[in-house]
C-alpha positions in Angstrom: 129.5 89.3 93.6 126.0 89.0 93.6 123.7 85.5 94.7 121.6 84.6 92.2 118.3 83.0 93.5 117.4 79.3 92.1 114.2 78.5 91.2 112.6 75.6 94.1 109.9 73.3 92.3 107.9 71.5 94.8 106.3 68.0 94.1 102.6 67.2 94.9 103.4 65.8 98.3 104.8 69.7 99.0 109.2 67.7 98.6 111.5 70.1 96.8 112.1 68.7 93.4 116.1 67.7 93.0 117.3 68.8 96.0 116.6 67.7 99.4 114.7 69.6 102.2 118.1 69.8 104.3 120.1 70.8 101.6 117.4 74.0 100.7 117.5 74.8 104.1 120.9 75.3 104.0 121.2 77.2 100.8 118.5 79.5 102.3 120.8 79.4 105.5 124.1 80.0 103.4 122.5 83.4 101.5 120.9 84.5 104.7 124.4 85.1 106.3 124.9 88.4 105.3 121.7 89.9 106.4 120.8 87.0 108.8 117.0 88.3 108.5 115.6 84.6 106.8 115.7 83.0 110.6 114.7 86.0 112.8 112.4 85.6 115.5 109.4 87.5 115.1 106.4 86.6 117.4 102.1 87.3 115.4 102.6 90.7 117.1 105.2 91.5 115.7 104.1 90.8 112.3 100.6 92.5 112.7 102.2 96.0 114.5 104.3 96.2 111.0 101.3 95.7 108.7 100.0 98.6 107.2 96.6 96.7 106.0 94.7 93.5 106.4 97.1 90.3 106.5 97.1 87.1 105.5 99.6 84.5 106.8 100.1 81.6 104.2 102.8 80.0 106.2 104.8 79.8 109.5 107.6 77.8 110.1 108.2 76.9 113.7 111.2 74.4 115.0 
């Protein structure tokens, strides 16, 4: 059986909308399972050697 993906709306003060920020993380955590590629390490050069053009980074996530 297939996941289906929910839709996230995100408030003006950037707060998931009906669902806490713990609770998302562990959806995201929960689908991730199977793959387990959501939470992989990856350091900038990693990122830029696997570009094939310019980049832009919008948004990192760092514990």
């Amino acid at each position: 059986m297939t996941a289906r993906m929910r839709k996230v709306i995100w408030d003006s003060a950037n707060t998931p909308v009906g669902v806490t920020l713990a609770q998302l993380l562990y959806r995201i955590r929960k689908h991730d399972a199977r793959g387990g590629l959501m939470f992989d390490p990856l350091t900038a050069a990693d990122i830029l050697a696997d570009a094939d053009s310019v980049l832009t980074l919008d948004a990192l996530v760092v514990p």
